[in-house]
Structure formats: C-alpha cells, structure tokens
C-alpha positions in Angstrom: -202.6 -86.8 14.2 -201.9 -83.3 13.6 -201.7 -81.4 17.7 -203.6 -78.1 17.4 -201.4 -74.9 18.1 -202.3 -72.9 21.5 -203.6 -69.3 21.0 -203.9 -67.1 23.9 -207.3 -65.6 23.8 -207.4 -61.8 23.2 -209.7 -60.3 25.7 -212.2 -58.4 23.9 -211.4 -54.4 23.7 -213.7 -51.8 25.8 -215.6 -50.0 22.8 -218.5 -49.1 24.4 -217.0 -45.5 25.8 -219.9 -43.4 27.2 -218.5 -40.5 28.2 -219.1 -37.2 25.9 -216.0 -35.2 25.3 -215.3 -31.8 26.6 -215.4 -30.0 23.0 -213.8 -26.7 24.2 -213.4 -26.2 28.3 -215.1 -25.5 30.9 -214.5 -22.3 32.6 -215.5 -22.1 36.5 -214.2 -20.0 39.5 -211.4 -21.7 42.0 -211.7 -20.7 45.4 -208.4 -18.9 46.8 -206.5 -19.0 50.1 -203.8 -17.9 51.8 -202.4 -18.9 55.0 -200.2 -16.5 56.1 -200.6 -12.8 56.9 -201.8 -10.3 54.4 -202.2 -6.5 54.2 -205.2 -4.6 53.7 -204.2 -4.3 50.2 -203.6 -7.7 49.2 -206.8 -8.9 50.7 -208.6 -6.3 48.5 -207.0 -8.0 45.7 -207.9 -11.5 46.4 -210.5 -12.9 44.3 -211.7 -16.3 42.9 -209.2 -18.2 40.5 -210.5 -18.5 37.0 -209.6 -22.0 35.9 -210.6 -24.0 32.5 -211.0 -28.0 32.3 -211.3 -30.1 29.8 -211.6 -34.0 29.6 -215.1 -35.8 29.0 -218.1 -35.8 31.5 -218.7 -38.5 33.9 -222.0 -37.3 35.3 -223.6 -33.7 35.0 -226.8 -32.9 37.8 -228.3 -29.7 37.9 -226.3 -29.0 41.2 -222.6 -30.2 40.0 -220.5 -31.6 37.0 -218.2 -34.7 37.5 -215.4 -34.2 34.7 -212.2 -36.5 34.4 -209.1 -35.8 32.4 -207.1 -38.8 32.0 -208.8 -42.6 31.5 -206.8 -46.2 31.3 -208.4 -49.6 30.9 -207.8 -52.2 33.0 -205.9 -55.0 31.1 -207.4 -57.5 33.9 -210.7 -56.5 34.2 -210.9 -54.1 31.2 -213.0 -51.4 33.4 -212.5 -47.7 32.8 -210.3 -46.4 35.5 -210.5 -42.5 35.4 -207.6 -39.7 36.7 -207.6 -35.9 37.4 -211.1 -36.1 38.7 -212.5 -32.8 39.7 -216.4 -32.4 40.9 -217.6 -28.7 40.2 -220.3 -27.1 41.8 -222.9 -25.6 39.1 -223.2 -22.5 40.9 -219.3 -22.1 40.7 -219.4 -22.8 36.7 
C-alpha cells in the first residue's frame, strides 16, 4: 500500500479588502506648536501646517475620517493589521 504524501495546508489568502483607496490625497490643516519662547513676530507668522495623506479609508463620519497608510496581514490569523493611522477631524479637512 502506497502511504499518501503530507501537504501542509495553505491558509486561504485575505481577498476580501474593503477599504477604498485614497485616489489623490487628502489635504487638511495640522495644528502647530512651539514650546519655547517666541517674538512678537514669529507668533504673527504661526499658522496651521498644511499636510496631505494618502492610504485607503478605514471609516469616514460626517464629524471625522479614519485613514491608514500602511496594512500587513497576519500570517496566523490572517486579519488586517493597519499602520500610520491618523483620525482627522472634518472640520480640519
């Protein structure tokens, strides 16, 4: 009697991806700080930092965006584990 050869079982890929992509950026103001002591002059100049993101959306409300930049899958558990997560106010976008 022929012994049957062992296969390891490949555990079945994550294709079900429901995040929608980021097609350009996102542009939203950055609040600003500083520490130390400023003149008059430099704190005339302060102002909100004008940043862009892009990634995919996690979760969008009508009071914030949830965005992520970087996603891995678990090779254990094959969940979507998400990195440079960043939560934006709507009224800051």
């Amino acid at each position: 009697m022929t012994k049957k050869r062992y296969t390891k079982k490949k555990k079945k890929p994550v294709t079900d991806f429901p995040y929608e992509e980021i097609k350009t950026s996102i542009s939203w103001f950055d609040a600003q700080s500083n520490t130390g002591w400023l003149t008059h002059d430099k704190m005339k100049k302060l102002k909100p930092a004008e940043s862009k993101t892009k990634g995919w959306i996690f979760e969008e409300t009508d009071d914030y965006i949830t965005i992520f930049g970087t996603y891995s899958i678990d090779p254990d558990s094959k969940e979507i584990e998400f990195g440079e997560v960043i939560c934006i106010p709507k009224n800051w976008v």
